[in-house]
C-alpha positions as CSV (number, residue, x, y, z in Angstrom):
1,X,-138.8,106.9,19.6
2,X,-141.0,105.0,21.8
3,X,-144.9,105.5,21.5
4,X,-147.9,103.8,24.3
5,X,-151.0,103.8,22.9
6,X,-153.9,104.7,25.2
7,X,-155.0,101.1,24.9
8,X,-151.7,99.8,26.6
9,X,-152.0,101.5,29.6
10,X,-152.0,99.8,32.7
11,X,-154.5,100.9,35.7
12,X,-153.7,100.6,39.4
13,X,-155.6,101.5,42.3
14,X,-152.6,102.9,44.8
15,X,-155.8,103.4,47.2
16,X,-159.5,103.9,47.3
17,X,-159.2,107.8,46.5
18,X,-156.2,107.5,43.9
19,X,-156.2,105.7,40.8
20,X,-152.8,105.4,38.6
21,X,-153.2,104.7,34.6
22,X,-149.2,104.0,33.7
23,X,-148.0,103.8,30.1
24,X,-145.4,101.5,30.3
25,X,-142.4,102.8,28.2
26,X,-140.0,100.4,29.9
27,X,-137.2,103.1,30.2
28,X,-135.5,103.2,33.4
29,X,-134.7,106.6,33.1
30,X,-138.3,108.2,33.1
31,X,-141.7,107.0,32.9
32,X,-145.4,108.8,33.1
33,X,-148.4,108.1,34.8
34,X,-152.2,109.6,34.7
35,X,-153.3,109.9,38.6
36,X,-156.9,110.1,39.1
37,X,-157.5,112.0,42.7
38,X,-160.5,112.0,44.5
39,X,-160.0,112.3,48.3
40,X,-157.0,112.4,50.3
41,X,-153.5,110.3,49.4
42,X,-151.9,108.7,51.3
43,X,-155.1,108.5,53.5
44,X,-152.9,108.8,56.5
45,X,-149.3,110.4,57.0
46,X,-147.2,110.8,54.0
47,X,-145.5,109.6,50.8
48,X,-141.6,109.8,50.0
49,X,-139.8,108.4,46.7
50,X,-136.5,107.7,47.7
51,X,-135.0,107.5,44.4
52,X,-137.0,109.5,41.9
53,X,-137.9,113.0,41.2
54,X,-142.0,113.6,40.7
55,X,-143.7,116.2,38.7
56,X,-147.2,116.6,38.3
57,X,-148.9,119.3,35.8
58,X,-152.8,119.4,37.0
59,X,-154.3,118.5,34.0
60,X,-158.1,119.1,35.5
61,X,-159.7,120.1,38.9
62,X,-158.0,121.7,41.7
63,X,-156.8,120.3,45.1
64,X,-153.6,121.1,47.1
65,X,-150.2,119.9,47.9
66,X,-148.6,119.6,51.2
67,X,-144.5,118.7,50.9
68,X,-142.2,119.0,54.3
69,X,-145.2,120.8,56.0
70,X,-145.6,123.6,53.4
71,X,-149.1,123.2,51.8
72,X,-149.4,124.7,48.1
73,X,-153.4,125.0,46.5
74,X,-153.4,123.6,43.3
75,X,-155.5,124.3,40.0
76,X,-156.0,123.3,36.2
77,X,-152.6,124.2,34.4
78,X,-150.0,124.5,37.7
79,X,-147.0,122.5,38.1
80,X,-145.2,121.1,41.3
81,X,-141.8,119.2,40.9
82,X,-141.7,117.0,44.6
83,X,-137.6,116.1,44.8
84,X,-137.0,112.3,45.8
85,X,-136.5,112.2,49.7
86,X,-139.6,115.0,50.2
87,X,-142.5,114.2,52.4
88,X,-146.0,114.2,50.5
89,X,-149.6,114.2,50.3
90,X,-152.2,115.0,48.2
91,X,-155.9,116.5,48.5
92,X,-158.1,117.1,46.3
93,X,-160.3,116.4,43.1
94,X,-158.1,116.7,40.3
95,X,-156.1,114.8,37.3
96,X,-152.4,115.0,37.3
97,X,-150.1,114.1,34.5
98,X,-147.6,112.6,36.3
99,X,-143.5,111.8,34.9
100,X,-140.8,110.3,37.2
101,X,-137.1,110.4,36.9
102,X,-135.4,108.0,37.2
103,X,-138.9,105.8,36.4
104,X,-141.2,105.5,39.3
105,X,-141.2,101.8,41.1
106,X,-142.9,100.6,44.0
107,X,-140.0,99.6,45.8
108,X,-138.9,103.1,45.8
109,X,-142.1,104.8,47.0
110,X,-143.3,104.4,51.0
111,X,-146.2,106.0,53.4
112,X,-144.5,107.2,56.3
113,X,-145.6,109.0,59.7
């Protein structure tokens, strides 16, 4: 069993609209993030994880997702699962719950056009 106590988290600002609070369970095979949205991220284009699967349970607020072109509204208690490889953005005000599989790493992740 591995257990990360609120007070271990790590908090990243990915930009000025998206903040990231990680609980570092240093396993490669999955990890989980809080992301705090408040705006538009990425501010311009969109993001693709090359190697991990995302999936974000709205834990507050409501917002929406746009993946390949096809844009999803969002609200407290939904779901989305974004497949490595898939285009993203996100839009909203919301808190998402966020695990990765395998973990989530920068060098995997990238804004495109």
């Amino acid at each position: 069993m591995k257990l990360v106590k609120s007070t271990q988290t790590k908090k990243f600002k990915n930009s000025d609209v998206c903040i990231a609070i990680e609980y570092p369970l240093n396993d490669k095979d999955i990890n989980v993030a809080v992301i705090k949205l408040k705006g538009r991220y990425p501010n311009k284009g969109s993001a693709i994880n090359k190697k991990c699967k995302e999936m974000a349970y709205i834990s507050k607020g409501k917002g929406q997702v746009t993946v390949n072109g096809l844009t999803k509204k969002l609200s407290k208690g939904d779901v989305v699962l974004i497949d490595k490889g898939e285009k993203y953005f996100w839009n909203g005000n919301m808190e998402m719950v966020m695990p990765c599989t395998p973990a989530w790493t920068h060098q995997q992740h990238s804004i495109v056009d």
